[in-house]
N, C-alpha and C positions, 0 to 999 in steps of 0.2 A: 072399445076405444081406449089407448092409450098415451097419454099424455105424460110427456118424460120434462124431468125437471138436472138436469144436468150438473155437476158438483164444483164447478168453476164457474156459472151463472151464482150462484148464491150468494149473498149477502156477509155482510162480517168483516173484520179485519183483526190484525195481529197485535195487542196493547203489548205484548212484552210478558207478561204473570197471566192473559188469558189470549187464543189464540181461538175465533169462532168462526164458525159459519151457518149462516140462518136461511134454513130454505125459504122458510114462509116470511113477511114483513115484521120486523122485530126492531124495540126500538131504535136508535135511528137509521137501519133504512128500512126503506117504503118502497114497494111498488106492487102497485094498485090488482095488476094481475097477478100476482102470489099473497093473498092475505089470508088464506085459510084453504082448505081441502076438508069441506063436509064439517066434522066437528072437529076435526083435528086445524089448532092455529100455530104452533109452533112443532116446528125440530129442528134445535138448534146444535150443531155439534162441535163440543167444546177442548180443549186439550189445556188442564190448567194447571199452570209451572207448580213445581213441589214447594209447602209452605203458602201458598197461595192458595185465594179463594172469594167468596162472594159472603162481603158484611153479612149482620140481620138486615133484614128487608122486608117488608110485607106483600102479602099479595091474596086477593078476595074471588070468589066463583071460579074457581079453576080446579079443573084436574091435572097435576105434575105427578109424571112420575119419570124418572131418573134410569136411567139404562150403561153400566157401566162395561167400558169396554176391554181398559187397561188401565192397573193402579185402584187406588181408592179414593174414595169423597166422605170427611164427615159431617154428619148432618145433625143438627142443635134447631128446636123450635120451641116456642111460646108456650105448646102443650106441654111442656116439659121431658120431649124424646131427645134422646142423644143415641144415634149410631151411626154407623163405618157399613157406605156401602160397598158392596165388590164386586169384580166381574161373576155374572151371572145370576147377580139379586134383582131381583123385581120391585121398586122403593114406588109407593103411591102418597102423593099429599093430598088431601081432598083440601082446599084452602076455602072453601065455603065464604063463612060472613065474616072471613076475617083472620090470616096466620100473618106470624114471622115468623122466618127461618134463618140458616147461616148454614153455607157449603164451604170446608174447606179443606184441600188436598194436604192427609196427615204426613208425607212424607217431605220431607225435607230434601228430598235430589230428584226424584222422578214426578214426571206427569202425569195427573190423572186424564187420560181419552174416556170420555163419555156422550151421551145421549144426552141431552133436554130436552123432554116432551112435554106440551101443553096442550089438553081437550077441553074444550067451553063443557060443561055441565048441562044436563036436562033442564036444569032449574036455577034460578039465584036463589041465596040463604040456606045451603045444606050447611050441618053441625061441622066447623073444621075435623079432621080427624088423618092416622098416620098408619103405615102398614108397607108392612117389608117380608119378602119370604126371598128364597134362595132357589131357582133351578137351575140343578146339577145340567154338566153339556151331556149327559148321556141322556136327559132327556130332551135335547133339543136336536140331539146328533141324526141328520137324516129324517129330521118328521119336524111338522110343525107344531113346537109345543104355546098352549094357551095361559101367556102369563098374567092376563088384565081381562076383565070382562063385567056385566052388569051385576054378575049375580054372583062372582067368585066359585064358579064353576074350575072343576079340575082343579082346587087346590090353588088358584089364578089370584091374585087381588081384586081388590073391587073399586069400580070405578061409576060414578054419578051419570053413566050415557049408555047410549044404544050403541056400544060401539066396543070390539074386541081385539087384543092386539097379543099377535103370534111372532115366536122367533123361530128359526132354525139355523143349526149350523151342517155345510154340505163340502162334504168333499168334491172333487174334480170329479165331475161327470157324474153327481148323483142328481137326483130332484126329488121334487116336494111336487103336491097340487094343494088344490084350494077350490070348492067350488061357492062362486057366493049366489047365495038367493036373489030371488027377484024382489028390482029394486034397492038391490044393494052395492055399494061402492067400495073401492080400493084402495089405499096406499102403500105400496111398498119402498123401504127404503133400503141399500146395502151398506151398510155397516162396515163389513169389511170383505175382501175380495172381487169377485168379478161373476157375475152370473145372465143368465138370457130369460127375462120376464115373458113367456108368450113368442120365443123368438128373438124379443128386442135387445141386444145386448147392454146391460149395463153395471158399472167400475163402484168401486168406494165411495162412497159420497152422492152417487146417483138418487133419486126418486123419480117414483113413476104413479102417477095418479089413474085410475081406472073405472069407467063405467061400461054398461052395456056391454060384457063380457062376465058370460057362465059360467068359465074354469079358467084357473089360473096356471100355467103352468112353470115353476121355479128350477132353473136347470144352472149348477155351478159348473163356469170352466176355469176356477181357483178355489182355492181352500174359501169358504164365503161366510159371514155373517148377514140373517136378512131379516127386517123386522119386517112385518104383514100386517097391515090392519082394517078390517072389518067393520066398515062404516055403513049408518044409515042413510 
């Protein structure tokens, strides 16, 4: 079963310095039927003017991690990290019992296009902690590569849940599969381009949530970005 969450349905609006859309409910809007998908509670996707950015801030039992699409974000927290994410970094905050951070787009004329992702934690009160790696698009070119995951398999960052999360990039008329085990759930979302989930066709900005389906199958008819994630 597939359940499509459509990219003009979403949530957000335009301030001027940030330009968002929140699939799932995020502060202020609410609705009641999109508050989470499994562990995953936020993806919000952001376009933030150059010179622009988001204060320090705090934030506690969360998995963030940051998926940059176009441009760069830098990132300053409490542990004392400072760095410049980029397209094709894989940036995790474990914010356990307690971070602040500060994101802000270092360019002065362009926008930074990214991802915000939020996953609830196995647990409350894991040790905050911060972790960045970089995959190259040759490995994500036509296959799905694993950038997130429990154990930090494949080189992946590590993240506090039962839960993995895959990119690929596909040219027109390639694909990808996925098969997930039993009792296992889906979300994918496209990023950029146009592809058919199983069939379904879905644009930029699409999600599709997924149960009670064995194999997945990822077919781009545009150049596509698609993130996958593998929930319990």
């Amino acid at each position: 079963m597939i359940t499509i969450r459509r990219s003009a349905e979403r949530g957000g609006g335009n301030y001027g310095w940030l330009n968002t859309r929140h699939t799932f409910s995020f502060d202020q809007y609410y609705d009641p039927k999109w508050m989470h998908f499994r562990s995953l509670r936020v993806i919000n996707e952001d376009w933030v003017a150059g010179g622009e950015g988001f204060p320090f801030h705090p934030h506690r039992d969360m998995e963030i991690i940051t998926y940059l699409l176009e441009g760069a974000l830098e990132h300053k927290d409490s542990l004392g990290t400072g760095s410049v994410i980029r397209p094709g970094d894989g940036q995790r905050m474990s914010a356990g019992t307690g971070i602040q951070h500060s994101e802000f787009n270092p360019s002065p004329t362009d926008a930074a296009h990214l991802l915000q992702i939020w996953i609830m934690p196995d647990q409350r009160g894991h040790k905050p902690s911060y972790e960045q790696k970089s995959f190259p698009a040759e490995e994500k070119q036509g296959k799905l590569r694993l950038i997130a995951s429990p154990d930090g398999a494949q080189g992946s960052v590590t993240i506090h849940q039962d839960a993995k999360l895959f990119v690929t990039l596909l040219k027109p008329g390639e694909e990808v599969t996925h098969t997930l085990g039993k009792d296992r759930y889906a979300w994918l979302q496209v990023a950029k381009g146009a592809i058919a989930l199983n069939g379904e066709p879905l644009q930029q900005g699409d999600g599709a949530g997924v149960k009670e389906e064995s194999k997945l199958t990822i077919q781009a008819s545009a150049d596509a970005e698609v993130l996958l994630f593998d929930l319990a």
